[in-house]
N, C-alpha and C positions, 0 to 999 in steps of 0.2 A: 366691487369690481366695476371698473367704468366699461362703455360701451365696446372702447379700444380694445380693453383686454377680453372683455367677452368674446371679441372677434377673434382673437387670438388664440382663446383657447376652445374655441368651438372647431374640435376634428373628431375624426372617427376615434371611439373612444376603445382604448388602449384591451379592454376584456369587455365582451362584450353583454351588453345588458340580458335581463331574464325578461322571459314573454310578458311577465304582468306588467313589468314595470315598462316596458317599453309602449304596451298599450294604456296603462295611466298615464305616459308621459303625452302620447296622443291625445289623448281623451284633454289633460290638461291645457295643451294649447286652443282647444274650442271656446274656453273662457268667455274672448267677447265676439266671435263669432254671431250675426243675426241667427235667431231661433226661428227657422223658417219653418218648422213641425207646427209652428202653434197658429199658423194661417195669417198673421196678420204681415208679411213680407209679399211686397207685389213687386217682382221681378226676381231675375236671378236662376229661380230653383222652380223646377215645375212637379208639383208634386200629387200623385193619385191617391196617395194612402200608404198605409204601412204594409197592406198584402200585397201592394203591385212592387212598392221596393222592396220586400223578400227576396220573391220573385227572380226580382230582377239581379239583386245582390247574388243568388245564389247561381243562378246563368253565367254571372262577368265569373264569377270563382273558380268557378268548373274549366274556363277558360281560359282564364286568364294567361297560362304558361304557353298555350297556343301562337302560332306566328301567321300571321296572314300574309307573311310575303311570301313564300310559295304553295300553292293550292293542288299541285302535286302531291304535297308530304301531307299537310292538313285537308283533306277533302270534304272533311266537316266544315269547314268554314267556307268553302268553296259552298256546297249546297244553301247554306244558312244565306249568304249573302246573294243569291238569285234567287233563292227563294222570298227573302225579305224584299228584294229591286221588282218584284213579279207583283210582289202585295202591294207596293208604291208605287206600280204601273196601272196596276187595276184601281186604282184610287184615286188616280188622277185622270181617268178618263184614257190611257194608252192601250194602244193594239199591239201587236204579237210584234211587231216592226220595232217597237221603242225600247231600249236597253238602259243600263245605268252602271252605276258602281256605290260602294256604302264608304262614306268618309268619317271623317273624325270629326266635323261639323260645318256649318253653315260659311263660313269665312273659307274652310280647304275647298266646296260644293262650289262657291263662286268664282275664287282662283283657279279651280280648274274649267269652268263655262269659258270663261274668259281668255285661256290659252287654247281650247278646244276654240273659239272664234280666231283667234290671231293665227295657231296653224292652220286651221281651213284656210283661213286669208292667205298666208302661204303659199298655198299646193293651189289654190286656185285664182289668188290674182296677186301675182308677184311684181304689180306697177303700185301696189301698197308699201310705200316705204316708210311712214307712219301713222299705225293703223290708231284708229279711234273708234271709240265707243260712248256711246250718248246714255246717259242719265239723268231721269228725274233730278232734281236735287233730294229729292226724300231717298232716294235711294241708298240701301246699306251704306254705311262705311268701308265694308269688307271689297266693296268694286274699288274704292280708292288706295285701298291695301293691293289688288292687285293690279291697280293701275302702275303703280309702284313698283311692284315684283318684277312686272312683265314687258316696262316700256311701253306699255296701249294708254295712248292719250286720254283722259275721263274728260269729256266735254258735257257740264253741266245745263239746264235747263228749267226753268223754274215752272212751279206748278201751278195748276188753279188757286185763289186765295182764298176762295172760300170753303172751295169740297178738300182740296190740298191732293186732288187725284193728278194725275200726269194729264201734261198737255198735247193733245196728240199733234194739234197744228205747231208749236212751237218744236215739237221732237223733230218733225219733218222737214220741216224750215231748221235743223244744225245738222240736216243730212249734207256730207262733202261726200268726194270723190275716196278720201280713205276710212270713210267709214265703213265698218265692220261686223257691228251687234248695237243691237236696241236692247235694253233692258227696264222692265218692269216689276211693279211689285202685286203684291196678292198674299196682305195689306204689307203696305210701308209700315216700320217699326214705329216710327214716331207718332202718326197718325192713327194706325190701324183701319185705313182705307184700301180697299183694292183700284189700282189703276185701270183706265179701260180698254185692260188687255186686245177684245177683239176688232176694236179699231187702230190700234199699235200692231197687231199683228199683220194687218191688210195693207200699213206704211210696209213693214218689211216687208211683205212680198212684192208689194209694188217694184221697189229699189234690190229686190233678190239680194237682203239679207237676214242673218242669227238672230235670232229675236227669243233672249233670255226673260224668264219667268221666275225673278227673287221669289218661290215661295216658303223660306227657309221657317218662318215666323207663324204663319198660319196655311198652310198647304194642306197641312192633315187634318184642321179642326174645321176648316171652311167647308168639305162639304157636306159637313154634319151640319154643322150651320142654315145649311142653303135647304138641308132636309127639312129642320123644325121651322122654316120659311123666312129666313133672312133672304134679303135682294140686294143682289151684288154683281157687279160682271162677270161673266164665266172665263176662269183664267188659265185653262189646265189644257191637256194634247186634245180634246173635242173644237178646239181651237184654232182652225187650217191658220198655218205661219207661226207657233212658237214650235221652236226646234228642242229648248231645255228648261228644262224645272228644278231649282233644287228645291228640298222640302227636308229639313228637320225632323229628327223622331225623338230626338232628347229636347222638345219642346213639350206641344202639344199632343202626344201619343205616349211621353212620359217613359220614356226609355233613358237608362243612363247615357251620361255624356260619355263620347264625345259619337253623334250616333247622327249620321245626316245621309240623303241622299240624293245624289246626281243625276237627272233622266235625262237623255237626247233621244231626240226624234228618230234615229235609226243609228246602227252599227257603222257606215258609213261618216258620221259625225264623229259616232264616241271614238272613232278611233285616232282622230287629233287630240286626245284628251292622254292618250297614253302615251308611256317613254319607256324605251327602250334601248340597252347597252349592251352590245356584244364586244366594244371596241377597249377590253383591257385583260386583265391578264386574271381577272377571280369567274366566280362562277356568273353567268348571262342573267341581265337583271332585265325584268321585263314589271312593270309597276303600272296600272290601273289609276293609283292616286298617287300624291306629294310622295306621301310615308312610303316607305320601306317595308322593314320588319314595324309591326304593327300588332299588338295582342290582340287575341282571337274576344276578349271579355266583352266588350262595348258590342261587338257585332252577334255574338250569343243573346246576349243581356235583350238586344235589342227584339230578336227572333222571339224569343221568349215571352216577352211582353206584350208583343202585339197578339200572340195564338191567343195568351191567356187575360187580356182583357174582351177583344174580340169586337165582331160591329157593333152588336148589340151595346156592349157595356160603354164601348167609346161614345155613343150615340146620349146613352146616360148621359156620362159626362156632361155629352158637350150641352144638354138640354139645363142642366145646372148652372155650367160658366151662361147661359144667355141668360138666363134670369136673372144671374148676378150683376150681368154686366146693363140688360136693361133699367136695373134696379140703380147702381152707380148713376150711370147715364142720366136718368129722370134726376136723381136728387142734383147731381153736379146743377141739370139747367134751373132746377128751382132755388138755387143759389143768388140772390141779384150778385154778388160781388165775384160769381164766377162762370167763365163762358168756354163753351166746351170748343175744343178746334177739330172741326169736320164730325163728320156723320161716323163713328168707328162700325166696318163691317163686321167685327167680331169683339172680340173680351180682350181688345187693347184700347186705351179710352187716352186722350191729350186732353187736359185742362188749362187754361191760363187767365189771369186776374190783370183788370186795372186797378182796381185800388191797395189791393194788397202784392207784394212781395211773393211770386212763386218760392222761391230760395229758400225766405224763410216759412214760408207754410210747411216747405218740405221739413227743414227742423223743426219747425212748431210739431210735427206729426210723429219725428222722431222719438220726441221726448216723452209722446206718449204711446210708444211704442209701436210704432208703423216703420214699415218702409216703402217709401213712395219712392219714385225716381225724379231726378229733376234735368231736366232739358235745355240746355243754351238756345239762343234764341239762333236764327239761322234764314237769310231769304225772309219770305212771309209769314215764316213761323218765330212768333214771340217766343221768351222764354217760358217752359210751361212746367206741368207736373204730368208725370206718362206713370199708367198703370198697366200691369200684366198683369190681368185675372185667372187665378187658377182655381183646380178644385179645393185646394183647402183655405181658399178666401171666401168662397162661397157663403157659409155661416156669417160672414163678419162683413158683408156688405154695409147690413143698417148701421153697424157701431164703427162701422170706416165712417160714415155720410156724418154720425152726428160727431166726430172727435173733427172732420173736416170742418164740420161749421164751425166748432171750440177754437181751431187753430188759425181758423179766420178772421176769429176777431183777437184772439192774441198776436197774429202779425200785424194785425191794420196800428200804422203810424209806425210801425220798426222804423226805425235808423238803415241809412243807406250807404253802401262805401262810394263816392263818389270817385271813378277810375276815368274819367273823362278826358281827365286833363294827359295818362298818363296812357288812354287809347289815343290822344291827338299826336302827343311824341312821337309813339310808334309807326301811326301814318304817316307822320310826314319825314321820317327816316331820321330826327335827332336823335333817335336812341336804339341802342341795339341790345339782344339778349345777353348779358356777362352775369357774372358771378354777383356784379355787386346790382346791379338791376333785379335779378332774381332776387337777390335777399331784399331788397326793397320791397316788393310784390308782395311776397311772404307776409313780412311787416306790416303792408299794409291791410291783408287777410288778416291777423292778428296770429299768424303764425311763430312760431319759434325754431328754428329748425325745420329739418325737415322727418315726418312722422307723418300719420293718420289722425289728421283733425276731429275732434270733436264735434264741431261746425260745421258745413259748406255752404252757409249761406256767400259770407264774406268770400270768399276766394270762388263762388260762383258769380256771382256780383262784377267782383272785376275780369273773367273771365270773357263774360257775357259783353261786357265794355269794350273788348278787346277786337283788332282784325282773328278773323280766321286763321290764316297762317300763324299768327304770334300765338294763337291760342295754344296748335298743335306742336311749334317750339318749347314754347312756357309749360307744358305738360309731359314731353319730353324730357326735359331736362331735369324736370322734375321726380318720376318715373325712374329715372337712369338713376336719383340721389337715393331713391326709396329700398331700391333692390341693391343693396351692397349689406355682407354678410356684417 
């Protein structure tokens, strides 16, 4: 059967399957799936152990049928989710004043920071006709997704090159007349540094504004962190002038996805955050976050897991991820051939090489069964290698450190795709993205079509060669060929 016809005859199928086989049929598509159970997968999946996902699996179930769009009908999820914003208040240093809401994760937490900024701007200075918001350039992707969403201009800023933390004089120096919200990290994904929040929060008071707190990434593991004695800036509501935090639980607190949370500084703020319809003709929608109807599971799942690991055991945890992560750390610097990018405040590490090929270390690592991540190069950040250390990489630090040294000298001397010539086109506007440009690209990845390479060194390679915008085109277009049934 060729692909065509697969496509053709993939419908709901006419009598419908028996329970086993539906679940073998599941079970079958995990095939090439990463084996993230077996600790050696750094990023992606953040995993406690197999009692906390019980746990947790048995939480979403119970709930799953649940609807969180009105907390009238369900007032179990009503409780769960102030009582889980109460736990994420006290954790981050808030007082009785500071409210929140539980989202579906870290991207919905920031899209909505960020229209909670542009409504306040709103209601209280309506000579804002395009409002803008200033970011690190380390900062999320998910601000430029709702730069996007929302109309608010993302005016970027670059960072220190050496610490890779935010510049607090340059952030102040792109303040305009329509600017709106300052945003920081507490750490940036890429680097794993915390920015120096309480000198970013003294700019936005100065200039009376928002002053968002990315801490989607490490919010919850940082102050464990800060317990076993890491030093790092303090980034959370103990902090006069940040207004919001988001902070993640389906990261490092290990709650299923999709489980994140929103704090503002008082009810006064959060309540630009929310939307509300009386003006049609069904029943009156009154919504807290994006979603709607929303299952009650992710927000049980999440209650659940935090009762039943607890401070104590989080504490655990997080005294593991340090070691692991001082462990990584030390071996990366005793690498000559590899140099670590900035100081990480927590168990997120950036590495990158001159003499060797990041790209290919990253497959060199693949093949022998790692997942490492790899990073286009961006600003003063090369292209590098980023790890997310969880608890079940913890055991497999030292046999990370020597398969990285293995993989380091099987990349040294790789072959290179040289896309220079065909990042210069691009700048100077002789070439545009079409169909037969794409397929060229490909080709020159050594791709065939379009599928799930094998590789990424090649087609990171010329990525990385490329402007930023073409990138985000050339991956688009890409993306848009991959998802067709």
């Amino acid at each position: 059967m060729t692909a065509g016809e697969e496509a053709t005859a993939m419908q709901i199928p006419k009598q419908g399957m028996k329970k086993d086989a539906v679940l073998e049929a599941l079970e079958s598509y995990r095939a090439d799936d990463m084996p993230w159970r077996e600790g050696r997968t750094f990023g992606y999946v953040f995993d406690a152990g197999r009692e906390v996902e019980a746990v947790a699996k048995e939480a979403y179930t119970r709930f799953l049928s649940e609807n969180a769009l009105d907390p009238t009908v369900f007032p179990s999820l009503l409780r769960f989710e102030n009582e889980v914003v109460a736990m994420a208040r006290a954790h981050l240093g808030g007082d009785d004043d500071v409210v929140g809401a539980f989202t579906s994760g870290g991207t919905e937490s920031i899209i909505l920071a960020v229209k909670t900024a542009r409504d306040f701007a709103r209601a209280t200075r309506p000579e804002v006709k395009r409002p803008q918001m200033i970011l690190p350039v380390t900062a999320h992707a998910a601000f430029h997704k709702a730069a996007a969403y929302l109309d608010v201009e993302a005016v970027l800023v670059p960072v220190n090159p050496d610490t890779f933390r935010a510049d607090v004089e340059a952030m102040r120096a792109a303040i305009t007349p329509d600017t709106i919200l300052l945003v920081a990290s507490a750490p940036s994904y890429a680097h794993g540094v915390v920015d120096p929040v309480p000198e970013l929060a003294e700019v936005a008071r100065q200039h009376n504004l928002l002053f968002h707190v990315d801490a989607c990434i490490g919010g919850f593991l940082l102050p464990y962190f800060k317990r076993l004695g890491a030093k790092f800036p303090d980034f959370d509501f103990s902090v006069e002038g940040v207004t919001s935090i988001s902070m993640d639980l389906h990261k490092y607190a290990y709650c299923p996805k999709g489980a994140s949370v929103l704090l503002h500084r008082s009810g006064k703020l959060r309540k630009h955050q929310i939307f509300a319809c009386a003006a049609w003709s069904g029943y009156t929608v009154v919504n807290t976050t994006i979603q709607s109807s929303k299952s009650g599971g992710p927000l049980a799942a999440a209650w659940a897991v935090l009762n039943h690991v607890g401070d104590e055991g989080y504490e655990a945890i997080a005294r593991g991820l340090k070691g692991a992560a001082d462990t990584v750390v030390a071996g990366i610097q005793a690498m000559p051939d590899l140099r670590l990018l900035g100081r990480p405040d927590m168990s997120l590490v950036a590495f990158t090489s001159e003499s060797v090929d990041p790209f290919v270390l990253a497959d060199e690592m693949k093949a022998r069964g790692w997942y490492i991540q790899a990073q286009l190069s961006q600003g003063n950040s090369p292209a590098n290698i980023h790890l997310s250390i969880n608890p079940s990489n913890v055991p497999w630090a030292e046999q990370l450190l020597v398969d990285l040294a293995a993989s380091v000298e099987a990349a040294r001397g790789a072959p290179k795709t040289d896309a220079s010539g065909l990042a210069a086109m691009f700048t100077s506007g002789d070439v545009v993205l079409n169909d037969d440009t794409f397929g060229a690209i490909l080709s020159m990845a050594g791709i065939d079509g379009v599928g799930l390479p094998g590789k990424m060194a090649e087609i990171n390679q010329i990525l990385d060669a490329l402007p930023a915008a073409v990138r985000g085109e050339l991956l688009k277009e890409y993306v848009n060929r991959l998802f067709v049934p």
